[in-house]
C-alpha positions as CSV (number, residue, x, y, z in Angstrom):
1,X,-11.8,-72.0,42.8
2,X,-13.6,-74.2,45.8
3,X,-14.4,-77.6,44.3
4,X,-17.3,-80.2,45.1
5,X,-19.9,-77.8,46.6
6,X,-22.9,-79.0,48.5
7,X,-25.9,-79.6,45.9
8,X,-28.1,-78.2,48.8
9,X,-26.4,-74.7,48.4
10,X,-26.2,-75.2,44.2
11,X,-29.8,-75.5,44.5
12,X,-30.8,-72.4,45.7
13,X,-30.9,-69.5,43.4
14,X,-29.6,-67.2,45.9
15,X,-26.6,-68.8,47.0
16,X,-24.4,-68.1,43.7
17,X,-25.6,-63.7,43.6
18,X,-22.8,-61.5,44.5
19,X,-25.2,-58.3,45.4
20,X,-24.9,-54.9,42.9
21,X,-22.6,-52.0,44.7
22,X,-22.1,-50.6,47.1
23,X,-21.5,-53.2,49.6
24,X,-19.9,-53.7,52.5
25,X,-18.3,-55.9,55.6
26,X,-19.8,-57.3,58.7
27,X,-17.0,-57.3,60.4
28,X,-18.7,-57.9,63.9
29,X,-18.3,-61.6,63.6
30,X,-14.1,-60.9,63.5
31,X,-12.9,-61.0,67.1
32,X,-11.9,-57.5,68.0
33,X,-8.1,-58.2,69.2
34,X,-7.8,-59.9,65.6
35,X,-9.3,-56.5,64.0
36,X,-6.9,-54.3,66.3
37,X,-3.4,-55.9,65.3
38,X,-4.5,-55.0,61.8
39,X,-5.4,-51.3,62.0
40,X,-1.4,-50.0,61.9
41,X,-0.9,-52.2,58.6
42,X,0.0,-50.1,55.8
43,X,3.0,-48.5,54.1
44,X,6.3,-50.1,55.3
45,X,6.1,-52.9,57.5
46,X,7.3,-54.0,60.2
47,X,8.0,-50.4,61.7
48,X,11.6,-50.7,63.4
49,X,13.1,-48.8,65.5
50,X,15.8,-47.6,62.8
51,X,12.9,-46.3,60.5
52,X,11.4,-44.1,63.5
53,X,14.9,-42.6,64.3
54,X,15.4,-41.9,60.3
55,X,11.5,-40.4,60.5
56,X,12.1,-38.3,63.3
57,X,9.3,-40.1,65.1
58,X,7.2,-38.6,62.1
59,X,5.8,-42.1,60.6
60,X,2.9,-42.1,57.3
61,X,2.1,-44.7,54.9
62,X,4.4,-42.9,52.5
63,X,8.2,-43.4,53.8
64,X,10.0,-40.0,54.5
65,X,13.2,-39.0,52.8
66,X,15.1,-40.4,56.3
67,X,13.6,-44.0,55.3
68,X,14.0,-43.5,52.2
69,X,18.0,-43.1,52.3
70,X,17.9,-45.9,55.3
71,X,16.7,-48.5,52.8
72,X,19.1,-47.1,50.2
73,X,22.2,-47.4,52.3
74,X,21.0,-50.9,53.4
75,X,20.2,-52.2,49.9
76,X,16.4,-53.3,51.6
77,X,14.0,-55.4,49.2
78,X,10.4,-55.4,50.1
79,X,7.7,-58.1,49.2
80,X,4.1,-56.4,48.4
81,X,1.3,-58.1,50.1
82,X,-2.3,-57.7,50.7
83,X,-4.9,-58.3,53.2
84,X,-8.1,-60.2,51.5
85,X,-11.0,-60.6,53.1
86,X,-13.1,-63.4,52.0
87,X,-17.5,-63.6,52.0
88,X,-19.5,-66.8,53.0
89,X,-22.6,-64.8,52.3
90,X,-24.4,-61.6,51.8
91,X,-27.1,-60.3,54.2
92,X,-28.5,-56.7,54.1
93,X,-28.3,-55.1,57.7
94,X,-30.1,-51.4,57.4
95,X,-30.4,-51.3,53.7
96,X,-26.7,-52.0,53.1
97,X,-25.7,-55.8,51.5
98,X,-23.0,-56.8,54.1
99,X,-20.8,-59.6,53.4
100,X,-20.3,-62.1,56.5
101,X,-16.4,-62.9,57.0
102,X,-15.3,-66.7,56.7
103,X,-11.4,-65.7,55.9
104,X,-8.8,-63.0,56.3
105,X,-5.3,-64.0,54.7
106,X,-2.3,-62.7,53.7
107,X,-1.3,-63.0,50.3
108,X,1.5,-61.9,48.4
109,X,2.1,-59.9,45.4
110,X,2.1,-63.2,42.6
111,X,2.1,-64.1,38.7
112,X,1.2,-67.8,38.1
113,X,1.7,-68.7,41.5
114,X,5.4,-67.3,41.2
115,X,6.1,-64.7,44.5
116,X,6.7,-61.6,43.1
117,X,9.2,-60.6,45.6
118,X,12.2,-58.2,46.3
119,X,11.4,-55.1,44.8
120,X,14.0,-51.7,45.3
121,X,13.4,-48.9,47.6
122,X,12.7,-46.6,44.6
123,X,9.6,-48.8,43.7
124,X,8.3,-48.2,47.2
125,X,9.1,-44.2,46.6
126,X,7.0,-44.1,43.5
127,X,4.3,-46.8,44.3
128,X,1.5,-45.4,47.0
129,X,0.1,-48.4,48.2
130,X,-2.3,-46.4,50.2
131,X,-3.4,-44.5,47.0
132,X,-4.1,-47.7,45.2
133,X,-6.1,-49.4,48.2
134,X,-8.3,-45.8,48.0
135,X,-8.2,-45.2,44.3
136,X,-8.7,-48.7,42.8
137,X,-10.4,-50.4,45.4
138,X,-8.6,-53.8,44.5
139,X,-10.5,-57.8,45.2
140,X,-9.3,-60.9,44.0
141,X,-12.2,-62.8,42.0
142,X,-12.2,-67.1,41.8
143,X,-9.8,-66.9,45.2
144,X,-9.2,-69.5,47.2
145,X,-8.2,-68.2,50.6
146,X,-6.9,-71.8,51.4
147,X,-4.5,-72.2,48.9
148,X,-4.4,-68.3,47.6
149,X,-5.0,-68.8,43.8
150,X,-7.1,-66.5,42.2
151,X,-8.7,-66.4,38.8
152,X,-8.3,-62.3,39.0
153,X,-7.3,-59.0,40.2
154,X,-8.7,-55.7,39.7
155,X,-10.9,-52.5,40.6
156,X,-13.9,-54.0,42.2
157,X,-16.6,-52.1,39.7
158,X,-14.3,-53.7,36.8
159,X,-16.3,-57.3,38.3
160,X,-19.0,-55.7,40.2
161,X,-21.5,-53.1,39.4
162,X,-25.0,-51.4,39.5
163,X,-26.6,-54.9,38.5
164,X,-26.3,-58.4,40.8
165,X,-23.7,-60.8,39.2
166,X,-24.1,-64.4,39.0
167,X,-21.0,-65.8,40.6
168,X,-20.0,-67.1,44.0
169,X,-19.8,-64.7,47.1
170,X,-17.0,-67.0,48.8
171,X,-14.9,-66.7,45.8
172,X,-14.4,-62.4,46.1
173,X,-11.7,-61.5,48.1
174,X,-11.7,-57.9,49.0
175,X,-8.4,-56.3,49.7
176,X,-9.1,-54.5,53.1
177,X,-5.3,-53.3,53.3
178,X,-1.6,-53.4,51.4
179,X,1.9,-53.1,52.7
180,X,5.3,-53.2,51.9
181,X,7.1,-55.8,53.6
182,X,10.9,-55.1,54.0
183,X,13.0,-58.0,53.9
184,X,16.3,-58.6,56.4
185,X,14.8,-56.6,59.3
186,X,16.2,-57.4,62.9
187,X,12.9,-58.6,64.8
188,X,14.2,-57.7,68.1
189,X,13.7,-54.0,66.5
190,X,9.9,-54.0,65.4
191,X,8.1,-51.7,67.3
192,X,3.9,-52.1,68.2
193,X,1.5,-50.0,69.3
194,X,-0.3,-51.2,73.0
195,X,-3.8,-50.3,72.4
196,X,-4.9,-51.6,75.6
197,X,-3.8,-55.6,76.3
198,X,-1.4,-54.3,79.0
199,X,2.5,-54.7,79.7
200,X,4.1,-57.9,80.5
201,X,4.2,-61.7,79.4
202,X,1.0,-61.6,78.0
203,X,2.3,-58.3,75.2
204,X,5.2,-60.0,74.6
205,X,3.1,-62.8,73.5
206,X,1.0,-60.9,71.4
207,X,4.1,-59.1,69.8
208,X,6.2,-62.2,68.7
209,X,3.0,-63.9,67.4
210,X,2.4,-60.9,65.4
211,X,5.4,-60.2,64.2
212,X,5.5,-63.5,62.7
213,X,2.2,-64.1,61.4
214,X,2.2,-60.7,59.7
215,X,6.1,-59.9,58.7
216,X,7.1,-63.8,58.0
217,X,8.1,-63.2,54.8
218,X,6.7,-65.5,52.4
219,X,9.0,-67.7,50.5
220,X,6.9,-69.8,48.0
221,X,3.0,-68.6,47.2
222,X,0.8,-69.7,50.1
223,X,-2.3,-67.6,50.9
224,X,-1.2,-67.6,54.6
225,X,-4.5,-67.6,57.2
226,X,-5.0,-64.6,59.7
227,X,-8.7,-65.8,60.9
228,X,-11.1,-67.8,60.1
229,X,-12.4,-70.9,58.6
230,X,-9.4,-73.7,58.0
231,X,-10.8,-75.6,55.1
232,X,-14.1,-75.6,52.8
233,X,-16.1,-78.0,54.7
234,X,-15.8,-75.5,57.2
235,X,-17.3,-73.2,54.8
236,X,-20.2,-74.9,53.4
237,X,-21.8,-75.9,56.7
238,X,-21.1,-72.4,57.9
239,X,-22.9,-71.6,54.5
240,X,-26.0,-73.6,55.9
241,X,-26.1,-72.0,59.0
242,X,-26.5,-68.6,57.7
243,X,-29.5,-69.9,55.4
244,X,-30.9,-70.8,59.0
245,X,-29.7,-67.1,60.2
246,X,-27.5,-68.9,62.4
247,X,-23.7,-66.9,62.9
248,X,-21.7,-69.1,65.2
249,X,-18.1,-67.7,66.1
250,X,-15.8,-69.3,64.4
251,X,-12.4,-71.2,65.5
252,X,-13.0,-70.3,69.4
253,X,-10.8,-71.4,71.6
254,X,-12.1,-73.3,74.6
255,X,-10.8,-74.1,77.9
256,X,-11.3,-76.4,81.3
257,X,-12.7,-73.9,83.2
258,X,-15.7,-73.1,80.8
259,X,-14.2,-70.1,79.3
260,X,-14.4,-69.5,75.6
261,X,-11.9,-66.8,74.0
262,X,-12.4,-66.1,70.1
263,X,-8.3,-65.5,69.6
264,X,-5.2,-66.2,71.4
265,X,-5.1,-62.4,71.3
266,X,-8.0,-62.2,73.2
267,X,-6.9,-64.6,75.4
268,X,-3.9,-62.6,76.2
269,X,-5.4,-59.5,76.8
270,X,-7.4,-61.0,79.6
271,X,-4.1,-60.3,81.4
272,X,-4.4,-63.7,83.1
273,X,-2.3,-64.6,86.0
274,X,-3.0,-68.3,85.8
275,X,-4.0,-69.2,82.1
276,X,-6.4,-72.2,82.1
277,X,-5.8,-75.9,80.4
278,X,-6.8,-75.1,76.7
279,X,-9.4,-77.9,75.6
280,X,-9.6,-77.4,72.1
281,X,-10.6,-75.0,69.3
282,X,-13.5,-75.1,67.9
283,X,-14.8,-74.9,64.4
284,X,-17.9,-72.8,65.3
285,X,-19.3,-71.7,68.6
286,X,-22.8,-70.8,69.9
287,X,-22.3,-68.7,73.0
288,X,-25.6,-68.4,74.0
289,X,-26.4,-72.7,74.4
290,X,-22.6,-73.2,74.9
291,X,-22.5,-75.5,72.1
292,X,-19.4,-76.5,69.9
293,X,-19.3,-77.8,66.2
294,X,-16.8,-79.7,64.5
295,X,-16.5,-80.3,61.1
296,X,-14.5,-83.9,61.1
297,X,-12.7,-84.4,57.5
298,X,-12.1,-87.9,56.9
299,X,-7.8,-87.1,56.7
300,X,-8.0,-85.9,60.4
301,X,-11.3,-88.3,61.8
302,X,-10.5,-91.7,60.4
303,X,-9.9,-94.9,62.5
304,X,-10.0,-95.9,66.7
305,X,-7.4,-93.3,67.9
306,X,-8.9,-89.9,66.3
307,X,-11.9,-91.2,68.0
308,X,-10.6,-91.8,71.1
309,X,-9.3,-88.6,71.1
310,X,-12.6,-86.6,69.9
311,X,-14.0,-89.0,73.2
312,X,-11.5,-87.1,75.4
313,X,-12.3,-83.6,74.2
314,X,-16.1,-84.3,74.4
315,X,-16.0,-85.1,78.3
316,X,-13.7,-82.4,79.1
317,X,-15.8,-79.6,77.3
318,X,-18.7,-81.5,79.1
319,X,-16.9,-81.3,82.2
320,X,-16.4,-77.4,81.3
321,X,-20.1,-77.3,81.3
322,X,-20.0,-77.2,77.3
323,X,-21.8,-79.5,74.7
324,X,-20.6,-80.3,71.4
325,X,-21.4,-81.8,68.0
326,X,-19.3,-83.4,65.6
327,X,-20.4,-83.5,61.8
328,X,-18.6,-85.7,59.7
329,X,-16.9,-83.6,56.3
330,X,-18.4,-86.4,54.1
331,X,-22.2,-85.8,54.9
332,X,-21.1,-81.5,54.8
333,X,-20.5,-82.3,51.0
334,X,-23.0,-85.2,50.3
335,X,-25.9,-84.3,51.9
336,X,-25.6,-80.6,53.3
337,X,-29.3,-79.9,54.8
338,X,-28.7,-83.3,57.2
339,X,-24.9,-81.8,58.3
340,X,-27.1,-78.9,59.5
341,X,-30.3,-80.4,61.1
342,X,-27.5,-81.8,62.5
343,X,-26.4,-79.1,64.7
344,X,-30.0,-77.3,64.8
345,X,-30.5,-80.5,66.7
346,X,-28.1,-80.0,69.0
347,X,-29.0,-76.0,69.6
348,X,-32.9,-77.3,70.6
């Protein structure tokens, strides 16, 4: 569970409602490249070169008989894990209640924080991790995307149903996709598919940073970040905003000659020839007045050479034609509504 919540949010009546079903994602505030290397996940993962030979070039979520006997004669072990997408807030676009992204993680199959790891090939040939996502519809309830611990996991109408339920939007995690993740693969083997970025430095990028963000395998229980908001001051204040219908970008990557790219994966598909000095990245971004936020946590913002450094990054984002507002973690938690007249401030 996220501790020591803003009393401003407490407060209002509406803040702790998860909305009755159906309901659904906004997933317009996730920066597209981030959404694209996510759409081949499923089945087993990472897709080698061996397993498309043993396929015949025939590749589903369920592995063929040729994959099937590969991971046999190889004695493979797999790690189950699941993409969770977590909800700062509920808003209803067209009738529908859409949650707004703040998270998407990885997190591994667990029990009491224990990885439950290195399951046999014939537990992937029975278990259909594609039926379950479509059958059972699986979230996590009381999860902490920044540490991964969870109260519960289940079929979302086992927590949710025709009526609103009084508990905290951030704290459901909706499982959006589930793999197998086979262990002792050769990464120089793991195929991807180019869905546009372009060949070159810039793919090869892209592949290796994939590869190990999503097929790392995961050696203690860590809810391990794919996007979005780093810690819960991040949260709450991004929380406020949305009471303000405010939706900054979040974590956007800034750089000296006033460009703004939402992901590294974006950045790279830009197919630059000359890739410009990266400033910083921000904790929220307004586009449209050019304005950065930072939420400073006392760990990170505390004494003369953090703010000597925050200095340096305020002139060069000025320099880059880009304002920016820094709003210390302390007041976030103490004293919410002043964190964001704070930055509504700085918007006018």
């Amino acid at each position: 569970m996220i501790d020591n919540r803003p009393a401003y949010l407490i407060k209002d009546s509406n803040y702790a409602v998860i909305p009755a079903l159906p309901i659904g994602l906004e997933l317009s505030t996730v920066p597209d490249w981030v959404k694209l290397s996510m759409l081949h996940l499923g089945g087993v993962q990472p897709i080698t070169g061996e397993m498309m030979d043993a396929a015949a070039f025939v590749l589903e979520d369920r592995p063929s008989d040729g994959e099937i006997e590969l991971f046999r004669s190889k004695g493979t072990r797999f790690q189950m894990v699941s993409v969770v997408t977590s909800i700062a807030a509920f808003r209803e676009v067209d009738g529908v209640m859409l949650g707004v992204p703040y998270a998407i993680s990885l997190v591994p199959a667990n029990k009491r924080g224990t990885v439950l790891s290195n399951v046999d090939v014939e537990y992937v040939r029975k278990m259909d991790l594609n039926a379950v996502l479509q059958q059972q519809e699986p979230c996590y309830v009381d999860f902490n995307p920044f540490t991964g611990h969870w109260g519960g996991w289940g079929n979302i109408t086992v927590f949710l149903g025709d009526q609103p339920r009084n508990a905290f939007p951030d704290a459901l995690g909706l499982v959006t996709d589930m793999y197998y993740l086979q262990l002792g693969f050769d990464p120089e083997t793991v195929g991807v598919v180019n869905l546009g970025m372009g060949e070159g430095k810039p793919f090869r990028k892209y592949h290796r940073h994939r590869t190990r963000l999503m097929f790392s395998p995961f050696e203690t229980f860590q809810a391990r970040r794919v996007w979005g908001a780093e810690s819960p001051i991040e949260l709450f204040l991004l929380q406020g905003l949305l009471r303000e219908n405010l939706t900054p970008i979040l974590q956007m990557l800034l750089f000296d000659d006033g460009s703004a790219h939402p992901s590294l994966y974006d950045l790279w598909a830009q197919d630059l020839s000359d890739l410009p000095g990266l400033i910083t990245e921000a904790d929220m971004f307004f586009p449209d007045q050019r304005l950065a936020v930072f939420c400073d946590s006392t760990r990170h913002h505390r004494g003369g050479k953090a703010a000597r450094k925050d200095e340096a990054i305020s002139q060069r984002l000025e320099a880059a034609g880009m304002r920016s507002v820094r709003v210390p973690g302390a007041l976030i938690v103490r004293d919410l509504k002043a964190a964001v007249e704070l930055v509504l401030q700085a918007l006018q």
